[in-house]
N, C-alpha and C positions, 0 to 999 in steps of 0.2 A: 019765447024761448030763444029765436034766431035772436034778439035784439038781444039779449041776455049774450049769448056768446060775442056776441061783435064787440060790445064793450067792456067786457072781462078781456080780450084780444088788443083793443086798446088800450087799456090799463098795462100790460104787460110789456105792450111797447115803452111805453114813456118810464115803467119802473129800469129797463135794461139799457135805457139812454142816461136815464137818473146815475144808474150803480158804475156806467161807461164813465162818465165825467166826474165820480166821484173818488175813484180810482187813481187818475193821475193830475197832473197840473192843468185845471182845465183851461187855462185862456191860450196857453202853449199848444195845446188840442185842438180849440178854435180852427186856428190858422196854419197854413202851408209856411213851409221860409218864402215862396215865392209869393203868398201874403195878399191882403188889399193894401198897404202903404207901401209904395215904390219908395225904396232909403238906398241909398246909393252913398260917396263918398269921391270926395276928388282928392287928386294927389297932384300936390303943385298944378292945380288949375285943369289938371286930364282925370275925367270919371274913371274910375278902379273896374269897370265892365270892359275899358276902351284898352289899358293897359294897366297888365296887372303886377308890375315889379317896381317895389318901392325902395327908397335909398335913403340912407339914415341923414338925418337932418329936413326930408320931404314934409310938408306941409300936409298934413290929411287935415279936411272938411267932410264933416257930413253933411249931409243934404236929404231933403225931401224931395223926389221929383216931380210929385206932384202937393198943391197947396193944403195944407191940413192946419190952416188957422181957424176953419170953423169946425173944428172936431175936439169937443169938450172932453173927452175920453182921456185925450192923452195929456197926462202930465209931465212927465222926461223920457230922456231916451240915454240907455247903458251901451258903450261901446266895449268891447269884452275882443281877448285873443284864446286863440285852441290854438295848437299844435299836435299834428299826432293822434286826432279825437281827446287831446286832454284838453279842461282849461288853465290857462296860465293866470291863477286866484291873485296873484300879487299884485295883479296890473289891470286898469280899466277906467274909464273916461265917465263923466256924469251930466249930462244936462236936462237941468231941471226948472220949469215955468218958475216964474218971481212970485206970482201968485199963490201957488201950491205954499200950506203947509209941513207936509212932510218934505222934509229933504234929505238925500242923499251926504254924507260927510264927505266933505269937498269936492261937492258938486258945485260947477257954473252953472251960477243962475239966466237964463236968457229970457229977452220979453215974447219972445216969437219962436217958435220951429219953423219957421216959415224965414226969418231969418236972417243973414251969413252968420254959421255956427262960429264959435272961438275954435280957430286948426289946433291942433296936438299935432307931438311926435313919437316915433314908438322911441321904447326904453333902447340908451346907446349900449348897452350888454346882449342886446337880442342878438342868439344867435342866427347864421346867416341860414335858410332854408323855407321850406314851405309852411303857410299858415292861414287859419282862417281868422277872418273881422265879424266882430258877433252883432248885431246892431238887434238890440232888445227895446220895443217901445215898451213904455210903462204907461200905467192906468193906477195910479197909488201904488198899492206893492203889487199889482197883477200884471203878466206879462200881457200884452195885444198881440205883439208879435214878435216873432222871432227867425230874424235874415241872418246869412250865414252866406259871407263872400272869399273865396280864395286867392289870395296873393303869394307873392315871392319877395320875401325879405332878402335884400343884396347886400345889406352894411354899407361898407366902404369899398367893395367892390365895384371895379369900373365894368357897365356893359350902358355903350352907345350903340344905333345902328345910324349908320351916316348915308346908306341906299343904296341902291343897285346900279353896277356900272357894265354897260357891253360893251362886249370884246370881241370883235373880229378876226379871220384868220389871215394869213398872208400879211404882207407890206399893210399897211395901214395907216387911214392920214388923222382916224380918232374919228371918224363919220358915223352916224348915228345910223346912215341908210343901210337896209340889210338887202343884199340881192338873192333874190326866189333859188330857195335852191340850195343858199350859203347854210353853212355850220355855224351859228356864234355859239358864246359863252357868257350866260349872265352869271356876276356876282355880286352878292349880299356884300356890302363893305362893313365891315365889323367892328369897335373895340373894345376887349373884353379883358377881364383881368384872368390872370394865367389859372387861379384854383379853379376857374370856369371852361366847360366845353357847351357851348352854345347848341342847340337845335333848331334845324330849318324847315321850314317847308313850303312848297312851293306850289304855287298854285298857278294856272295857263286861264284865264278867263274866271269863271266859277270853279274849277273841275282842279284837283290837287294831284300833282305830276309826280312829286318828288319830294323825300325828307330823309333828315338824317342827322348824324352828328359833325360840328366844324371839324372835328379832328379825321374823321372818314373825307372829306372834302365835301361836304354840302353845301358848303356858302358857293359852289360852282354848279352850273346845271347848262349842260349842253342842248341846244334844242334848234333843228334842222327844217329853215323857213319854206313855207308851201310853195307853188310852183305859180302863186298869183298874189297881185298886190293887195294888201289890204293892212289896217293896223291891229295890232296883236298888245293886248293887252298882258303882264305877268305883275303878279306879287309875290314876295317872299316876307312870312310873319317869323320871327326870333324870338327866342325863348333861352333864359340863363343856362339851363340846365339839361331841362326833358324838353317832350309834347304833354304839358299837360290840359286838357282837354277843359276842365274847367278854369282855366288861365286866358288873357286874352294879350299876344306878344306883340311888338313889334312891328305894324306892319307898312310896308313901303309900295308903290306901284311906279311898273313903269312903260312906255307904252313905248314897241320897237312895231316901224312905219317899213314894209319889205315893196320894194321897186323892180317891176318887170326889167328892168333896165341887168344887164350884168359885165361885171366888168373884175377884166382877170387881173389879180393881186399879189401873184407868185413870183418866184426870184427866179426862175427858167421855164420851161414847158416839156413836154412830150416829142418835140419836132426832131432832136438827134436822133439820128437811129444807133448812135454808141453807148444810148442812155439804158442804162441795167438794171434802177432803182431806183425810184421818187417816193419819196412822202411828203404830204405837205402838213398832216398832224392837225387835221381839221374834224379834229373829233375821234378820229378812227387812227390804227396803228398798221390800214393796209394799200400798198402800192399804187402807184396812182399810175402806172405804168400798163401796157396792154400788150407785152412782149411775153413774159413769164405765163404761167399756171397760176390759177387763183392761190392755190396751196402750197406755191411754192414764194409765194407774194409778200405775204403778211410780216411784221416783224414782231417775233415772240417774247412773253415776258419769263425771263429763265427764271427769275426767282418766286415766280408768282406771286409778286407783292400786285396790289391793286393800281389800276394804271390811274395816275394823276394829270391832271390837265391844271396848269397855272396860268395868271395874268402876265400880261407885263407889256408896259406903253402900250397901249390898246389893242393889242393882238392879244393871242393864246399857243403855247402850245404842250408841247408832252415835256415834262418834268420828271427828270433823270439825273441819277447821282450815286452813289455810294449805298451799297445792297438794293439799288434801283436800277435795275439793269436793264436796256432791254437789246436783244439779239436780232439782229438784220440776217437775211438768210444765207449760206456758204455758195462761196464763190471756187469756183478750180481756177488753178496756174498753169498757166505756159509757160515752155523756154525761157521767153522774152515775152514777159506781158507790163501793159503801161494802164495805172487806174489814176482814175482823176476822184476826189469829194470834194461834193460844192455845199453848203451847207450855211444855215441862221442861226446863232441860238443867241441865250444872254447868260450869261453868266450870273448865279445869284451865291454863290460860295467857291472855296478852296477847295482843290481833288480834282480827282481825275473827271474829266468831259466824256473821254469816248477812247475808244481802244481799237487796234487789228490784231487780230489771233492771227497768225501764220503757222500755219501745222504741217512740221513733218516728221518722219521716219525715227529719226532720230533725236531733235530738240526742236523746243518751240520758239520761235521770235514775236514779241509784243512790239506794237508801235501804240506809243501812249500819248495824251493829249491833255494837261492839266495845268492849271492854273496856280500860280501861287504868288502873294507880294503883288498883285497886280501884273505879272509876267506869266507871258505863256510859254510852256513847253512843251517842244516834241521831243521823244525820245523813245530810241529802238531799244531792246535788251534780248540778250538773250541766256543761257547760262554761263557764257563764257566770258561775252561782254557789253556795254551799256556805251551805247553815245548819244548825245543830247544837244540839244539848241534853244536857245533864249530868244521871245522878241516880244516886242514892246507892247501894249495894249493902251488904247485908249483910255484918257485923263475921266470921262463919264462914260463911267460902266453902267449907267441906267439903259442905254441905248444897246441893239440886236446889234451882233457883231456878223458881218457878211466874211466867209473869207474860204480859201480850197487848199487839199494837201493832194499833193503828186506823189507819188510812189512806184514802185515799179522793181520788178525779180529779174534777171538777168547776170547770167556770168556768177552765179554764185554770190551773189550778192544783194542787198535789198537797201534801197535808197531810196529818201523821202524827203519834201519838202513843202513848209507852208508856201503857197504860191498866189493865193487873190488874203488881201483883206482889206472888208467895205469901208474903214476908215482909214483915212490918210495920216498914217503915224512912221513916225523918222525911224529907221530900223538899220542895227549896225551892218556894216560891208559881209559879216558872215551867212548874216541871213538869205542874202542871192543864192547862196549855196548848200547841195543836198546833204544831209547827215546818210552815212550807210555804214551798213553791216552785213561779216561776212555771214553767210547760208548756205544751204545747200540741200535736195532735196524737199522740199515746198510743194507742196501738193494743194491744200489749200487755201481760203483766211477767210475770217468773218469777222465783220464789225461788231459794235457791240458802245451800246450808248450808255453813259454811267460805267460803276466799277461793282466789282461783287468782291470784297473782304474777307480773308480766308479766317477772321475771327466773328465766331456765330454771333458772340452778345454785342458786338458792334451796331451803333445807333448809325439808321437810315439818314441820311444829311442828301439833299437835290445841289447839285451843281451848274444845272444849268438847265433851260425852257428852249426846248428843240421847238423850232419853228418851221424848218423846209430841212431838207436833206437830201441830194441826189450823188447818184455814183454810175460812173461812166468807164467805160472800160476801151482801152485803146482810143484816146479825143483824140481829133483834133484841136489842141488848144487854140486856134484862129477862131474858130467855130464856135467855143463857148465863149468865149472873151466878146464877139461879137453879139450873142445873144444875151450875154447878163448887159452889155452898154445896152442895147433895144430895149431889155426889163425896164430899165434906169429910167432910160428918154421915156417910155411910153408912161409911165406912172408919174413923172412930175408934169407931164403935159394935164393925165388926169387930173391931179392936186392941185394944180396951180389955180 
């Protein structure tokens, strides 16, 4: 009787395996997509695993990866597109053994899967977006298997990644070395075509730090070197569009070497005791000064847009401009008070650079600092009246411009002056001399980096990449003049 049951119990297994496969396509059942035939595809000579965005005219090859010339089973292989979970019925690749009688209509015939297949190209109407590659082995009209790989169809859209360049803070000679301690800036060097917003991500060793979209600034990633030497390995993988996770982007390494060794790379120091204010924008947007209150230190972003940090010739720094504002903290006035700014930036558009609010009782005086034509202007306003000054700017504006404005309240009056600039440019007889206006009442001012547009749907434009920035109140001008030469000397001694 027990033998009676056990094999009525097998019976019933094999009938429910039978009515299993009978149900659907069964060789498609068989197998996973992830399959026993490893079928892979190169695009222009790089495996579709390794990167996954193809560009119209790209050579696609299928491949076996592993040898299937003694496996009688397969007679061609169907390459098929989806989009969407649809398939796209209009379109599809055939190859088929010379041997086999059945063939596919307008199927290539090849002697081998083993092989080099004949490349295709996808149809030049495809539009541009995400898709999958169907790769169907055949057994006569039975499928073997069925692989399912995803790509990113780009067209004629441009996206190169050309690698990752660091950028150091301060003066810089483009040294690779990073000192224990230091702030750099990696970034993704990019080129993409405009319908495209790129995604980054970034990984420290194995372990993935940061991601995001170009247009948020992620081709930038700030990361702050340990306090011991050793080399630091980072990748950054790109991607046209998203992260997507079955995609394989972009990816580049690059390996930053940090030296116990340190060596200071700023345009002044902490040593004045008339110094008020330092930033040196090496990462952070707070004082490098140890006079003031933590809280009363920091320079705030008034508009609350997101604080940007840009390249430029191998430094970095804060990137401010037009409704990119950011606010240094308020100063009070004396009688007779005398303020000195010493300051880096570069210039990368038209508009205002940087501003002083002067506030009083009764009206307010601006001192404005902008760019236009390749000339710089200063100029006071206030509601009654405007005076200004021209001077000349250097022939390559690729280079930091070094340079300090004097100003100073007294007698009802407020008068100002560019008075250092780092390059040697021929400047008219006016410019020795201060521009002022009258005032009265003045209590306090605040600087104020970039401009804020009193019209809301006004597009955000950067003016210029602050690099150092100090303000001194009552200098002696002997004193700094003698400590920006000492900057000078002691850095081309480094360099040289």
């Amino acid at each position: 009787m027990d033998m009676c049951v056990q094999k009525f119990g097998k019976f019933l297994i094999l009938l429910a395996v039978t009515v299993l496969f009978a149900g659907c396509d069964v060789m498609d059942s068989l197998f996973s997509s992830a399959g026993a035939y490893k079928i892979n595809a190169q695009i222009d000579g790089v495996p579709l695993n390794e990167c996954s965005f193809i560009l119209v005219n790209n050579k696609i090859t299928p491949f076996f990866e592993e040898s299937v010339s003694g496996d009688i089973d397969i007679t061609s292989l169907i390459v098929q597109l989806r989009n969407n979970g649809e398939d796209i019925s209009d379109w599809g690749v055939y190859y088929s053994l010379r041997k086999e009688s059945q063939q596919y209509r307008g199927a290539i015939q090849v002697e081998s899967m083993d092989k080099d297949l004949p490349f295709f190209i996808l149809p030049a109407d495809l539009p541009m977006g995400l898709y999958s590659m169907v790769f169907k082995i055949m057994s006569g009209s039975d499928v073997l298997q069925r692989t399912e790989r995803e790509f990113y169809y780009l067209g004629n859209a441009a996206f190169s990644y050309e690698g990752i360049d660091v950028h150091l803070p301060g003066i810089s000679n483009n040294s690779q070395l990073v000192s224990r301690g230091q702030v750099i800036m990696l970034e993704a060097k990019l080129n993409f075509d405009e319908s495209l917003d790129p995604y980054i991500v970034w990984y420290n060793g194995k372990s993935k730090i940061a991601n995001g979209r170009y247009s948020e600034g992620a081709e930038y990633l700030l990361w702050r070197a340990p306090d011991y030497s050793d080399f630091y390995t980072f990748r950054a993988e790109v991607f046209p569009v998203n992260d997507f996770d079955s995609l394989a982007g972009y990816k580049r390494n690059i390996f930053v070497p940090v030296s116990s060794n340190t060596v200071d790379v700023n345009l002044i120091s902490e040593k004045i005791p008339e110094l008020r204010h330092w930033y040196v924008f090496d990462g952070n947007l707070n004082d490098s000064t140890t006079s003031s209150p933590v809280e009363h230190r920091a320079i705030s972003n008034s508009n609350r847009n997101r604080v940007r940090w840009m390249s430029a010739n191998g430094t970095y720094g804060l990137a401010a401009g037009t409704n990119n504002n950011f606010a240094l903290p308020k100063a009070e006035l004396t009688a007779r008070d005398s303020w000195q700014m010493l300051f880096r930036f570069k210039p990368i558009n038209e508009g205002s650079l940087m501003s002083v609010d002067f506030i009083s009782v009764s009206s307010n005086v601006v001192m404005d600092l902008s760019i236009s034509e390749e000339k710089l202007f200063l100029t006071l306003s206030s509601p009654a009246n405007t005076v200004s000054r021209t001077y000349n700017l250097p022939s390559n504006m690729e280079n930091f411009l070094t340079m300090g404005i004097n100003f100073s309240v007294s007698s009802g009056q407020v008068l100002a002056k560019v008075n250092v600039l780092g390059n040697k440019v021929e400047q008219d007889e006016s410019a020795q001399h201060p521009i002022f206006l009258e005032a009265s009442g003045l209590s306090d001012f605040q600087v104020v980096l970039g401009s804020l547009t009193e019209e809301e749907t006004a597009a955000s434009v950067f003016t210029a990449v602050w690099d150092e920035f100090a303000l001194y109140n009552n200098p002696s001008m002997n004193v700094i003049a003698a400590e920006i030469r000492s900057t000078f000397i002691n850095l081309a001694s480094i360099y040289e």
